[in-house]
C-alpha positions, 0 to 999 in steps of 0.5 A: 500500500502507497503511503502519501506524503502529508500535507499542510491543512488549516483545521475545519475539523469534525466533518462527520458522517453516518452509518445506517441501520439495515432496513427490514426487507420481506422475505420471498417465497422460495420458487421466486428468489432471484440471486442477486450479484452485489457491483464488485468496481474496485474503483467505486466506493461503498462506504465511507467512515469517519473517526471522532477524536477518541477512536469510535466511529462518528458517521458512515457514509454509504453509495449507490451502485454509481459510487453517490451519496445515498445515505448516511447515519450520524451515529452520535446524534442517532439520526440517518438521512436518505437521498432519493436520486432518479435516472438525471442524478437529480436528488428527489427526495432527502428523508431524515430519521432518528433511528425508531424510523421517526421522521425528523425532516422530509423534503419531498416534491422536489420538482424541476423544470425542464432544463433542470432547474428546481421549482418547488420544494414541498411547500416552497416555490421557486422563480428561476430569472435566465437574465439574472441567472438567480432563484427567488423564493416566493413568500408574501412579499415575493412573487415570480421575482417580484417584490410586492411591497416596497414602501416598508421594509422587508426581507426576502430568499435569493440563490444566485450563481456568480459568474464562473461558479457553478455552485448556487448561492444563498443570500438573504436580502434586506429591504430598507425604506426611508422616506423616498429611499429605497436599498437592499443588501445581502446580510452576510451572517445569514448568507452561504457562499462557496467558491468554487473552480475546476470541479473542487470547492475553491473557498467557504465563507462561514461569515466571518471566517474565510477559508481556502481550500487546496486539493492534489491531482488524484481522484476522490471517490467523494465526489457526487454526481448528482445535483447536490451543487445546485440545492445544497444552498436552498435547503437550510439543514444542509447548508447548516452542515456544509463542512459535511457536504462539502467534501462529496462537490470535490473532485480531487483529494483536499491537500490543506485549508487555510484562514488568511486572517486566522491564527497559525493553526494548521492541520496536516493530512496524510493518505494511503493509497491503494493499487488504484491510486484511491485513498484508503485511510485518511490521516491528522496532525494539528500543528500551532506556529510550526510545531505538532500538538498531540499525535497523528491519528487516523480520521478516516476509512474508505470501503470500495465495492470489491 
């Protein structure tokens, strides 16, 4: 096994995943069993786990056949999330249970048009504007784009994607009217924003912090095919775990993270390599101005369909 040199990271730490019970399935009559032969790629991933700071097993990531995001348990919350993809790779369904099977959210009736851009999610609506290359959320104070009600202030959902960024954007907008004078801003504490280039995540703006990220040349079996990129930002339970999420929009191996404007905090991460140049452990060190604070430990396994 290949081991790869360590590189340099600024902490995000605990982006953590999840692990599921196995659902119970009825039993078919004998004369009806069709053996079934499970995908044997070695080269697509089938789980991926994660490691608390104590050694135990924080979440489990599991992937569909295609090696996507499917589901995931949170084994220190006790909850698991479903993802339901249909034949587009558009995500049509994300269903958060506790492990009793209660639902804790359900996001249904993820409808999109037919160039692919999303108009509803249960009971909310979207209008999608091609000049401004923006989503506006519906509400009583918006329709089809439009805001109602300029005399008074008001606030109001707009996801945007900047200009070479393929990653949608939140911003939650403030209106102000004095007198005759109408503005309206993005308030950056309750807004999401991602740089993004060369199929990896460039930069996340956690407001007030900043982080840039930086990745190898190798391929990681993270990366989703699906839509994740283009509703991640509308729904505010993901965003609200983005450094979970992140990782699966990346198509290489992250190398390091830094805060430009942050203390001398660094991680450095470590990988083993198998034969087919995929990693199979991933590793830690926190560094503080140069020097290692406690030891190397392994954060990180990936399983694959072989």
């Amino acid at each position: 096994m290949k081991k790869r040199a360590p590189y340099v990271l600024i902490t995000l730490l605990c982006m953590l995943y999840a692990c599921e019970t196995e659902e119970a399935t009825s039993i078919p009559q004998e004369d009806t069993i069709t053996e079934i032969t499970p995908p044997t790629d070695p080269t697509i991933i089938r789980e991926y786990h994660q490691f608390s700071s104590d050694g135990t097993i924080s979440r489990i990531s599991y992937f569909d056949e295609q090696g996507n995001l499917s589901k995931y348990w949170n084994t220190i919350e006790d909850f698991e999330t479903h993802f339901v993809i249909n034949t587009d790779l558009q995500i049509t369904q994300i269903v958060t249970r506790d492990l009793l099977g209660n639902d804790i959210e359900v996001l249904q009736n993820m409808i999109y048009d037919l160039n692919g851009k999303i108009t509803q999610i249960n009971d909310r609506t979207f209008f999608y504007n091609t000049t401004e290359n923006a989503y506006y959320e519906n509400s009583d104070v918006m329709e089809d784009g439009v805001l109602l009600h300029t005399e008074s202030d008001t606030t109001y959902n707009k996801f945007y994607y900047d200009e070479g960024n393929p990653m949608l954007q939140f911003c939650y907008m403030i209106t102000e009217v004095e007198g005759d004078i109408f503005n309206e801003y993005c308030l950056n504490s309750n807004s999401w924003y991602t740089g993004y280039a060369n199929n990896n995540v460039t930069s996340f703006h956690p407001y007030p912090s900043y982080y840039r990220y930086y990745y190898d040349d190798t391929v990681s079996p993270l990366f989703s095919n699906t839509n994740l990129i283009d509703i991640i930002a509308l729904i505010p339970s993901l965003r609200s775990e983005d450094f979970r999420f992140l990782k699966f929009l990346s198509k290489n191996n992250l190398t390091s993270i830094d805060d430009p404007d942050g203390p001398l905090e660094e991680t450095q991460f470590a990988y083993d390599f198998n034969e087919y140049d995929l990693p199979t452990h991933t590793y830690s060190s926190y560094f503080y101005s140069g020097e290692q604070q406690g030891e190397t430990r392994l954060i990180a396994t990936y399983y694959y369909q072989e």
